[in-house]
N, C-alpha and C positions, 0 to 999 in steps of 0.2 A: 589817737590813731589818725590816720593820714586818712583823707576824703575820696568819695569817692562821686563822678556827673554820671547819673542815669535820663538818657534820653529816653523820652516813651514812658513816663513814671508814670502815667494816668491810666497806662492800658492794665489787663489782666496781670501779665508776666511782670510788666516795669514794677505796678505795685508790689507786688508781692517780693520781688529783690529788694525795693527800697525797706521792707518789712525787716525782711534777714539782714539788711546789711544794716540796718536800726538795730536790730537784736544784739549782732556783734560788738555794739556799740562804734560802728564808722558814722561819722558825720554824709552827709548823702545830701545834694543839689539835683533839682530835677528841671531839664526843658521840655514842655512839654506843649503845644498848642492849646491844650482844653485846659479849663479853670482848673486850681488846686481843690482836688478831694477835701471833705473832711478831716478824715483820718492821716491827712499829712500836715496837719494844721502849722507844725513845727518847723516843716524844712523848707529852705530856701527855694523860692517855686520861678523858674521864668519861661514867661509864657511868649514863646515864637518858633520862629524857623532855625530847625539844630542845623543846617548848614548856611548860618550865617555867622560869619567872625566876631563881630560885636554879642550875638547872642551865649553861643559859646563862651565867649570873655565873662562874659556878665557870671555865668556858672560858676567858671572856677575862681573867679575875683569873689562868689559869696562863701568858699569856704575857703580861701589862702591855701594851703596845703592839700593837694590831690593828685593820689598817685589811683588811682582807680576810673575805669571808664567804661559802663554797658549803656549800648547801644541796643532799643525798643523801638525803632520804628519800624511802620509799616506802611503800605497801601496798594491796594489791590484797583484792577479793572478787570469785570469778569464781563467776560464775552467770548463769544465763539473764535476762534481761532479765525476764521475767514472776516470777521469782524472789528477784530481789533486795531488800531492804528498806530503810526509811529510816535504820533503826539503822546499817544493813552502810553505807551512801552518808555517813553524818556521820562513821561512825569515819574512811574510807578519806579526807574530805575533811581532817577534824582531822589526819590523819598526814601526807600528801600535799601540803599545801598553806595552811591554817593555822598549823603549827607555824615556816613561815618569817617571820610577822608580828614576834615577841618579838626573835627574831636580828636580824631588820632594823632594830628600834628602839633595839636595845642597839649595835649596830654603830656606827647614826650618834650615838648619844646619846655614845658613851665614843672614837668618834673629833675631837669636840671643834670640828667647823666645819673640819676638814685634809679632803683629797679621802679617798674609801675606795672602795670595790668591793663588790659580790654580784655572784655566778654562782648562778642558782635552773636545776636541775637536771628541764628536765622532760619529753617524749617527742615521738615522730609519735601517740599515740595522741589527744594534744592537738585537734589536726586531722583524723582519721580515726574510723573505729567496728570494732569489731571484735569478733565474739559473744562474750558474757560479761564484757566488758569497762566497761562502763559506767560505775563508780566511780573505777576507774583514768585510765580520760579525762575524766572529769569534774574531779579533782582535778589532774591537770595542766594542763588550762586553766584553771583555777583558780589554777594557779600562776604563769602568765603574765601574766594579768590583775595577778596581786598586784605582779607584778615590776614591771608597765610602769606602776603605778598608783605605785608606790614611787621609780619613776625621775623622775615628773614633779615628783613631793611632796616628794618629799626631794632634787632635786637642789641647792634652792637650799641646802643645807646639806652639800653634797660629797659625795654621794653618785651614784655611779655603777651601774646595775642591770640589768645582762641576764638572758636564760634562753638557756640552749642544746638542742636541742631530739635527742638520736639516734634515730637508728631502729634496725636489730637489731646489738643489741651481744651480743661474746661473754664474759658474766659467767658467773659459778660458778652462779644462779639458774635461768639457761635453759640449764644444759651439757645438758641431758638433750636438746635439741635441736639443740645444733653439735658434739655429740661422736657424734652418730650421723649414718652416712654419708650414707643417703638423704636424709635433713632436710637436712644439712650442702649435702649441693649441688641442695638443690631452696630453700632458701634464699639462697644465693648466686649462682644462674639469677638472682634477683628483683635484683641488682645490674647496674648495667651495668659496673663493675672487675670483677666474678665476685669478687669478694673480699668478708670479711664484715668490720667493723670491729671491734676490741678494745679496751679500756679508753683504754689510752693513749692510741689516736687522740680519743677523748672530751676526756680531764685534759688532753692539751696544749692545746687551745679552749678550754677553763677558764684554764689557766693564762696565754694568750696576754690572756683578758678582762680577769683582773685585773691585767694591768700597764699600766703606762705608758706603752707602745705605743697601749693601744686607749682611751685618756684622753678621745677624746670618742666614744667607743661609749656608747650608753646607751639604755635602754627597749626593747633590740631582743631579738627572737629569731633566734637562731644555727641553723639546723638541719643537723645533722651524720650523715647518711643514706650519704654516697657517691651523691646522686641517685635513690636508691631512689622517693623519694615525687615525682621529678619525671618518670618514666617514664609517658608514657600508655597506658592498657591497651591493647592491642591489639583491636580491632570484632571480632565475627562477622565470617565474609566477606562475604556479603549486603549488607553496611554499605558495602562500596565499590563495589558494581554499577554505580551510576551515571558513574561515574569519579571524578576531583577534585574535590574544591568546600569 
């Protein structure tokens, strides 16, 4: 089977794709800044910046053959809205959402006109706001935009291009929040399963994109909530005095 470069292998979600896409048996290269895990002891590990061309190269030169591309980064500046600067919104855009441009053009350029795949990795913050969060939503629509701009662009050249979009996942980043009890189930209230989603639930929707199953899936966003963001808030009472309507 044909290979697949996961940026962000080290995180929560990356790991747990490069788990599923092990399982399936694809060969899987990871860039990723922080040292190789343990449990990836196997796979081809390079450690730098995924929007650099030589790093990039490095990727898909370790496994010759790759028609497959998810894209893991992140990076956040949380600050108050009246706080935040232009410098803090370019970096968090360059990491978040720019660094998928280079991957994307290397993908289809050394896939050769054969079909290929992206999964771009991006959030409910996308479509929501949420204090201090500003850069981090910004850059994930950002990443959407790029994907469905990618899917129309590049499709006549075999390229296939979604995002998947979760909402609260439980990663090692936010354990400070589903490892304690109160959060944990004042979090979980906000589902309608009561259940919270974990990596894997994420990687198997990744991994389901890039096959051959979802062959004419393309330009779409996936969101992977458990229905979290399709819950209407519930009115004040006042709100339904009138009756129905």
């Amino acid at each position: 089977m044909s290979g697949v470069v996961v940026l962000g292998g080290a995180g929560g979600i990356g790991s747990a794709v490069v788990r599923a896409l092990q399982a399936e048996g694809r060969p899987v290269a990871v860039v990723d800044v922080a040292p190789k895990p343990s449990e990836h002891a196997g796979v081809p590990w390079i450690r730098g910046d995924a929007s650099d061309p030589a790093v990039i190269g490095a990727a898909f030169d370790a496994l010759g053959d790759v028609t497959g591309l998810v894209h893991c980064l992140l990076s956040e500046h949380r600050a108050p809205f009246t706080e935040q600067t232009t410098d803090a919104l370019r970096e968090v855009l360059d990491i978040g959402a720019v660094s998928a441009l280079e991957p994307l053009q290397q993908l289809v350029a050394r896939a050769g006109g054969r079909p290929c795949a992206a999964v771009l990795v991006s959030s409910i913050h996308a479509g929501l706001a949420w204090g201090g969060q500003a850069p981090y939503a910004m850059a994930k629509a950002a990443l959407e935009a790029l994907g469905r701009a990618a899917a129309v662009e590049l499709g006549p050249r075999g390229l296939r291009c979604n995002t998947v979009r979760p909402g609260f996942v439980m990663v090692p980043r936010n354990a400070h929040r589903w490892q304690d009890a109160g959060t944990r189930e004042a979090l979980s209230g906000l589902q309608p399963s009561g259940e919270l989603a974990g990596p894997d639930d994420v990687a198997s929707v990744i991994a389901f994109l890039l096959g051959d199953q979802a062959r004419f899936v393309s330009g779409e966003t996936v969101t992977v909530d458990g229905a979290m963001t399709a819950v209407l808030p519930e009115p004040p009472p006042s709100f339904n005095r009138g009756g129905p309507g």
